[in-house]
N, C-alpha and C positions, 0 to 999 in steps of 0.2 A: 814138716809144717810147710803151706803153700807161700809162695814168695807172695808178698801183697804191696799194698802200694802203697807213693811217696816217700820212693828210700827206703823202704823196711823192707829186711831180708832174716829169714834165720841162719845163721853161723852151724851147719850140723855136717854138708855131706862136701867138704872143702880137698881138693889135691892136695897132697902134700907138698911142701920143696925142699928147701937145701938145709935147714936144719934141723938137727934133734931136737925134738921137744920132751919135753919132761915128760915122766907118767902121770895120770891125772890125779890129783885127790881125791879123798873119797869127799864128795858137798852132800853126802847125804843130812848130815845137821847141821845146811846150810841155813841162814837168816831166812832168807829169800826162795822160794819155785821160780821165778824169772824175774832176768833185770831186763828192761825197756829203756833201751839209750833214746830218748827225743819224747816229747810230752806232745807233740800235734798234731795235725790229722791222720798220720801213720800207725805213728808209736798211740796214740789217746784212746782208740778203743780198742785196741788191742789187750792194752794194759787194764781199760774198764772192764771188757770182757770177763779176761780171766779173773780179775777179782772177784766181780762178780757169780762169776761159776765157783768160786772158793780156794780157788790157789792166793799164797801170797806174792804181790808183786813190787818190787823198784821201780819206779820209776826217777832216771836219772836226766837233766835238764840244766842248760847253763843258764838259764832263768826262773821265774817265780811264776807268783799266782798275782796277776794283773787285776784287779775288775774296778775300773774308773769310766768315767764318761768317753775317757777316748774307746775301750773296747767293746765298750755293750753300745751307743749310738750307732745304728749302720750308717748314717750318711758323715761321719766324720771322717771319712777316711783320709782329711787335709789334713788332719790331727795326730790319727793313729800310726801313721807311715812317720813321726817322727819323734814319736812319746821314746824319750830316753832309757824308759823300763822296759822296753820293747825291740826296739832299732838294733835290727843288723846291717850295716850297710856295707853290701860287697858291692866291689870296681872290676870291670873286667875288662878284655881288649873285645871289641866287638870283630875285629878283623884283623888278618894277619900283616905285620911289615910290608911296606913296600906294597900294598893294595891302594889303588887313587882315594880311597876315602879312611880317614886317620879319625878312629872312638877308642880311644884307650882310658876310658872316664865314666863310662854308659853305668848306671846306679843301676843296682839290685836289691832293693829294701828286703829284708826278710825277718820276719816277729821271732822272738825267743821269750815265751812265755807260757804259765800254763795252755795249752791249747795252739801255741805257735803260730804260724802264720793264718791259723783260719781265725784270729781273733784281731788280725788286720787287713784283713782282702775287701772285697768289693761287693760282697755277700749274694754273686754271682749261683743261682741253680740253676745248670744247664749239665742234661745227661742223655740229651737227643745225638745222632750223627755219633754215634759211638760203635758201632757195627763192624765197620771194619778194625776199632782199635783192640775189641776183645774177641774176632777173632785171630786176631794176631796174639794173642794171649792167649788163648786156647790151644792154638796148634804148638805154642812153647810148652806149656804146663797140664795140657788135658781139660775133659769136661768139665771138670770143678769149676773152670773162668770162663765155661762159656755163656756169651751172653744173656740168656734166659735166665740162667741160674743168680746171674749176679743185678739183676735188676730187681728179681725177686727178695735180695739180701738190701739192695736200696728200699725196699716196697716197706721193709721189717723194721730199718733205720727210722722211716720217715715218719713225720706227724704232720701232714700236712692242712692248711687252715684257709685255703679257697678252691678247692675243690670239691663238690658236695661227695660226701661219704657213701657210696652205693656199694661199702663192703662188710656193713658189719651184719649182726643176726637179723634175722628175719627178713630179707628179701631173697633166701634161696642162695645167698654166692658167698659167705663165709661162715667158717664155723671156727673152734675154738681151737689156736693154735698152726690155723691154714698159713700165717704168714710167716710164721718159722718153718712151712712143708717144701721142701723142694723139688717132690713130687708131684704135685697138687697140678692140677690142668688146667683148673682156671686159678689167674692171676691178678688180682686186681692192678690197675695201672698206678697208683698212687698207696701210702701206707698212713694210716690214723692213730698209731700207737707208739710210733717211738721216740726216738729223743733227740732228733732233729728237725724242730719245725722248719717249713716253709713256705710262704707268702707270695703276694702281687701285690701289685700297686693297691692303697688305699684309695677305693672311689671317692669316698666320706670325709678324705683329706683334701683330694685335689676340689672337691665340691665346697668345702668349706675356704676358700681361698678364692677359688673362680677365677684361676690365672686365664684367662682369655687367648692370649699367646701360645702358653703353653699347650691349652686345648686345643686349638689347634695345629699344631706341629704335632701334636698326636696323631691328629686327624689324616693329617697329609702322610704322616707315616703308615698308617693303618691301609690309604686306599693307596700307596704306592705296592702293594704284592698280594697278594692271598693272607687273607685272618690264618693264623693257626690258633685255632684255641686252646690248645695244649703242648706246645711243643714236646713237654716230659713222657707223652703216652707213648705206648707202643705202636699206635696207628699214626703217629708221625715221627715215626724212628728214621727214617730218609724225607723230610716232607719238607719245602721251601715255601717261605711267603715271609710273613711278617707275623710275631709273639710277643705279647706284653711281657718285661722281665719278669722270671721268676727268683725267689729270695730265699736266702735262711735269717728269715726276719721271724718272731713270733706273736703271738698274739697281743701282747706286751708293748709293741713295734722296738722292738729291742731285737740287739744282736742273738741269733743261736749259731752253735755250734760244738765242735769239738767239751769246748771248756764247760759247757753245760754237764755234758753227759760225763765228765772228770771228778767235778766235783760232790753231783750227786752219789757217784759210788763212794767215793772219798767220806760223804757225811756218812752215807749209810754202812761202811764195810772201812771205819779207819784200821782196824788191826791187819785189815789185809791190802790195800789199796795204800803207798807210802813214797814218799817223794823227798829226793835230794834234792832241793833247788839249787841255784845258782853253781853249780856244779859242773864242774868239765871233767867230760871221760876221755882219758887219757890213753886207752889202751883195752882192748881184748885181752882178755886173759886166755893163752890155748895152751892145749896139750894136747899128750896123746893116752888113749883107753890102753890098757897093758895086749888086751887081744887084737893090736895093728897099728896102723902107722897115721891113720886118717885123723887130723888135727881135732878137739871137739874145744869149743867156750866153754869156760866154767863159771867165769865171773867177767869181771870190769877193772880196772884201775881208774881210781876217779881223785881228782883232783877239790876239795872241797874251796868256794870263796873265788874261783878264780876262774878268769870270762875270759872270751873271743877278740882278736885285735880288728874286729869289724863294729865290737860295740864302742857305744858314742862316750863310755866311762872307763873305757880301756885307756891306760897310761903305757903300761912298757911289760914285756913277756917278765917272768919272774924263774927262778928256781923252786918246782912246786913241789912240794909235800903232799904226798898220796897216798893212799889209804885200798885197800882191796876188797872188793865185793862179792860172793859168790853168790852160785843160784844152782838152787836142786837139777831143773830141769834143761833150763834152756836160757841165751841170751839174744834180743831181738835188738838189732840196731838202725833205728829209723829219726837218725840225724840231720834227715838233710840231706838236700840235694848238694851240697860243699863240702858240708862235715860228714859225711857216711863216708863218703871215699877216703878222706885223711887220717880216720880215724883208723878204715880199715889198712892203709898204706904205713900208719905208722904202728900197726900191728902186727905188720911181716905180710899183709895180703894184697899184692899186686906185683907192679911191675917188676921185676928181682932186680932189673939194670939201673932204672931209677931210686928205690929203696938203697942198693950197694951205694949209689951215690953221696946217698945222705949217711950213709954209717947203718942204715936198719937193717938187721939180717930179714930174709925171706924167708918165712913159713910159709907162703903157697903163691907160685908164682900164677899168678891172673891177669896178663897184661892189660886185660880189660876194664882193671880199676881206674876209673875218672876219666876214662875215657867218651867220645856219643854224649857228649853234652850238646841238649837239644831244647830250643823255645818248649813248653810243658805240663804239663799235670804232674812231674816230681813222682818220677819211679826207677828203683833201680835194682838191676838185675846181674847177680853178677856172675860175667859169661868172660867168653873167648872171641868172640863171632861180631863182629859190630858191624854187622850188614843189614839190620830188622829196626823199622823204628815206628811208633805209634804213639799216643799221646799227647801233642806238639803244637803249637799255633806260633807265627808272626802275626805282630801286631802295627798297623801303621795310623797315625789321627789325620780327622779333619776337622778346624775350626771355625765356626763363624759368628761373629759379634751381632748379635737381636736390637733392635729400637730400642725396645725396653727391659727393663731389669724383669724377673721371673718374680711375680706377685708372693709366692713361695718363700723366699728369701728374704721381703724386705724388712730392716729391721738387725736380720742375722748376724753374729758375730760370728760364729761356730766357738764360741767363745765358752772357758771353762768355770765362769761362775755368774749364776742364775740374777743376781743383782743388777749387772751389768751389759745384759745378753737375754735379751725378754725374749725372742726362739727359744732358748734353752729353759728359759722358763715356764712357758708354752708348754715344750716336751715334756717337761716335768710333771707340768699339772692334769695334761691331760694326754700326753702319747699321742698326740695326733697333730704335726706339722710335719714339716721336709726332713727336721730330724731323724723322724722314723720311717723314712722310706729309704730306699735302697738310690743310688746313684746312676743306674741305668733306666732311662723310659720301655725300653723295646729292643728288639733286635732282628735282621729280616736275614733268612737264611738261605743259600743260592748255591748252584754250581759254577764255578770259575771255567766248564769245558762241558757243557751235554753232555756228554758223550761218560762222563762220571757215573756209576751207582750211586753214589750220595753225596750231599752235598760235604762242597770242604771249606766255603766262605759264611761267614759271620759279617753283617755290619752293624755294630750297637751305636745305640743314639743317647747322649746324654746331655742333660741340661746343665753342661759348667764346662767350664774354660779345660781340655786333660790333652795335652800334647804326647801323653808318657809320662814315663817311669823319669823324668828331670829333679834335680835335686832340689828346685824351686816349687813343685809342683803344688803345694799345700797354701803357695801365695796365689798363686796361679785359680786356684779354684777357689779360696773365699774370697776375692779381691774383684773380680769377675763374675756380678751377678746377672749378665745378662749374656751368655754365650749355649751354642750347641755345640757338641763334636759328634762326631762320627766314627768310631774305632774299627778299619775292617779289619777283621782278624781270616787268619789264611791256617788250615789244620794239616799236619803234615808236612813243614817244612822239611828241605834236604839239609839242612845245617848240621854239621857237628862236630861237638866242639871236648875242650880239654880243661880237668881239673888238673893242677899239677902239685906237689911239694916245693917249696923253698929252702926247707929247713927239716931237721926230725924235731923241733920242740911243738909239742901240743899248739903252742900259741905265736908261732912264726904263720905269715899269711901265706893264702894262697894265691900259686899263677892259675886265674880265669881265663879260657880264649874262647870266645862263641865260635868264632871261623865261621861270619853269616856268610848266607849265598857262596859260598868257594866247591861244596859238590857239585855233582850231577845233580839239576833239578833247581841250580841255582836262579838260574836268569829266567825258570817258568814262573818260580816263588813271588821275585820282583816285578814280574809282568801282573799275578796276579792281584798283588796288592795296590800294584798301580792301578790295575783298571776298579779296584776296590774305591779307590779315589774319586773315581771319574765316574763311577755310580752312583756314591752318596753327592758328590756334588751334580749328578743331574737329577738328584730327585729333588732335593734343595730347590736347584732353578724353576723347575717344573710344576712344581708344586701350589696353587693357587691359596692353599693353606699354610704354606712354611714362607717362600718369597718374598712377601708384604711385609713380614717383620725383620727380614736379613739386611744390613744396612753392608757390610762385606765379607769378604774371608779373612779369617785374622789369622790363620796358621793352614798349610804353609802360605798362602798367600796368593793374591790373582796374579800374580806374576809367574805364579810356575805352571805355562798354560800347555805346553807338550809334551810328548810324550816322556822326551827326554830330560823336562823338568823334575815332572810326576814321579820318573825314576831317582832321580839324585834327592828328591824328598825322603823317599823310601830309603835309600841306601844311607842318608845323614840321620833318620828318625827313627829308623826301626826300632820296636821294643817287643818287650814279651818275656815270660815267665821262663824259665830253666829248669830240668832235669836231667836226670844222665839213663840212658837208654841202652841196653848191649843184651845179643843175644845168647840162651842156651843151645850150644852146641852137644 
């Protein structure tokens, strides 16, 4: 099976190490054909898949099934980053001892729910400037990942609901079944059939409001670079200018994602489709097949009732009572970009010197576990080789405080009951205010160096106060109705960093270290996000459509006017997403 992404890997073709392992059981009349460790964008359609197709499947999850106003509104994201049903919050060192700038605090929100983290993000669809991440996939795993093939597998996922349909019968370019062919020559650039919608900005919203301001900070954003009218197409697969956001919003203006396409198979296929919630996997179950030595998963050891010392209802680690799971065919573990590695470390698969530490014997030494922790799209591959990285962004903000409050908002609570919070009530009646739009306006995309094949800089423009990933950040944006940021994001960072063990119990925490900027490639990274700065704030200044409404900078501030400000911003603010990256050797 093909390693695929956000942490999922299959458990089949593993080195052995230092212990014997048992010989296998027979799972031929096992419960289960696969158990699925992680319910989110990894493990979610994976595990849909196969049900679908008619195998039975586990899926095991240290959370439930969520669906409240914090997860289906896309612009709550003030909300959903701290709904208690949801909230993982990990802490990590952003840089090593003894570096001039001390973040041993820097939050990493992360969802635990049906659907996981894609039922708390930003409802961000962006799959432009991806060229070089899957030909680096490609030359690891072969043609199966190369790029053509897998936009054609996005084209099959998608349903999307603003872009006019010029693929289905009768205009000559589709026929029945062309968008599952991975043959087929012509490709349509978008998909109208699957089960992840996706969206733009509502004209019919922002028209019904007539934010004035807002229209124009649009406007100056638009005539600051080249329109791209599609950033998602294949004819601006390397293209720079400026894109209206696109969303996994649907027609509803409601959240899609993952958890859509979960529970549909779940209604339609419960005898096969089946879920442990609130559940922690405590362990791989491995052995060995009587004809060799090559470790295989049979099952899971799961702990029923009992959660993560990251969640906000975690009291104290426990003596857990577990129970064992098998699976006819196969076990997928797409935990997480924290919990895949721990889960696999304290199942004998990693480092042998650090596992010996903690008392876990080694079933396959992989020094490469938790290792190449890297800003990310959350993929992990597990190798020997931590010299290949792809996936990746830093992210750095810029703030500035508007004359007036955003017409959009006024009124808003972000508030969770409709009595109280006439927006919310709004939303309700008619799905058409700020609730249901997504939280980025646009985004303009550039080369930080000519001299690039394609672009590696992003700068997204939002209308609300978002300094980062801060663990205020949800006062910060309802509290603040009248702010822009600017988020340049830089792809490819050199960072990278370590998951480590503390303990062998399931529920002892982990040591996080990003190790920002401390590679080769550190101080280009820094340079570039700096000048990422220094671009959204001169379009700001320049701008005869943005200008007239900026009264100043409110983060980081007109005081941080050189160069060497702009950097110490950077290096005190940096934020960005996490996965761990390592190559097959």
């Amino acid at each position: 099976m093909a390693i695929m992404r956000h942490g999922l890997i299959p458990l089949a073709a593993l080195v052995a190490g230092t212990v014997a392992l048992r010989e296998c059981p027979d799972t031929s009349s096992a419960e289960y054909d696969y158990i699925v460790v992680g319910a989110g964008a990894g493990g979610g359609p994976v595990a849909a898949r196969l049900a679908e197709t008619g195998f039975s499947v586990l899926v095991v999850d240290v959370g439930h099934d969520v669906n409240n106003y914090n997860t289906t509104i896309p612009n709550y994201l003030a909300r959903v980053l701290y709904d208690p049903q949801i909230e993982l919050s990990y802490t990590l060192n952003e840089y090593p001892k003894g570096f001039p700038y001390t973040r041993d605090d820097v939050w990493y929100p992360r969802g635990r729910a049906l659907g996981g983290s894609a039922i708390h993000n930003a409802v961000v669809n962006n799959v432009a400037n991806t060229r070089r991440d899957f030909a680096n996939l490609e030359s690891m795993f072969g043609q199966s990942w190369e790029m053509e093939r897998l936009r054609k597998l996005f084209v099959d996922i998608e349903d999307n609901l603003y872009i006019p349909n010029h693929c289905d019968k009768g205009n000559g370019q589709y026929s029945e079944g062309m968008e599952h062919d991975l043959q087929t020559s012509h490709v349509c650039d978008h998909g109208y059939h699957g089960w992840l919608k996706t969206n733009t900005i509502q004209q019919d919203i922002l028209a019904k409001f007539n934010d004035a301001q807002l229209n124009n900070i649009t406007a100056g954003l638009l005539s600051a670079a080249p329109f791209i009218p599609d950033l998602n197409s294949r004819a601006s697969v390397d293209a720079t200018g400026f894109s209206l956001a696109s969303n996994t919003i649907d027609e509803n203006n409601a959240r899609s994602s993952v958890y859509n396409r979960l529970v549909a198979v779940r209604d339609a296929h419960p005898d096969r489709l089946q879920f442990a919630y609130d559940t922690l996997a405590t362990k791989i179950l491995l052995c060995k097949d009587c004809d060799g030595e090559e470790p295989r998963a049979v099952g899971v050891e799961i702990a029923r009732g009992q959660g993560l010392p990251v969640q906000s209802d975690f009291h104290r680690k426990r003596h857990l009572k577990t129970e064992k799971v098998f699976a006819r065919n196969e076990v997928i573990v797409a935990a997480g970009t924290f919990q895949t590695p721990q889960l696999l470390m304290l199942s004998g698969i990693g480092d042998k010197e650090q596992l010996c530490e903690f008392g876990i014997d080694s079933v396959v030494h992989l020094p490469g576990v938790g290792k190449n922790l890297q800003g990310a799209s959350r993929l992990l591959l597990v190798t020997r080789d931590l010299t290949h990285s792809f996936l990746d962004h830093d992210e750095i903000s810029t703030t500035w405080l508007l004359k007036d409050n955003h017409t959009l908002v006024n009124g808003c609570t972000f508030g969770s009951d409709p009595a109280t919070d006439p927006c919310l009530a709004d939303y309700l009646a008619t799905r058409k205010n700020i609730y249901g739009l997504g939280i980025a306006i646009g985004h303009i995309t550039y080369k930080s160096d000519d001299s690039l094949e394609e672009p590696d800089m992003d700068i997204y423009w939002a209308p609300a106060y978002f300094p980062g990933f801060v663990r205020n950040v949800g006062d910060l944006i309802t509290h603040t109705p009248n702010a822009l940021t600017a988020v340049a994001l830089r792809a490819h960072p050199s960072s990278r960093g370590t998951v480590a063990l503390t303990g062998s119990h399931p529920q002892d925490e982990l040591r996080i270290d990003k190790n920002h900027f401390q590679n080769d490639g550190g101080a280009t990274d820094v340079a570039a996000l700096r000048d990422g700065v220094k671009m959204a704030r001169a379009i700001v200044e320049s701008s005869a459509n943005i200008a007239p409404f900026v009264t100043h900078e409110l983060f980081p501030g007109a005081n941080y006017t050189t160069d060497e400000d702009i950097e110490m911003h950077v290096y005190e603010h940096v934020f960005g997403e996490l996965s761990i990256h390592e190559r097959c050797v």
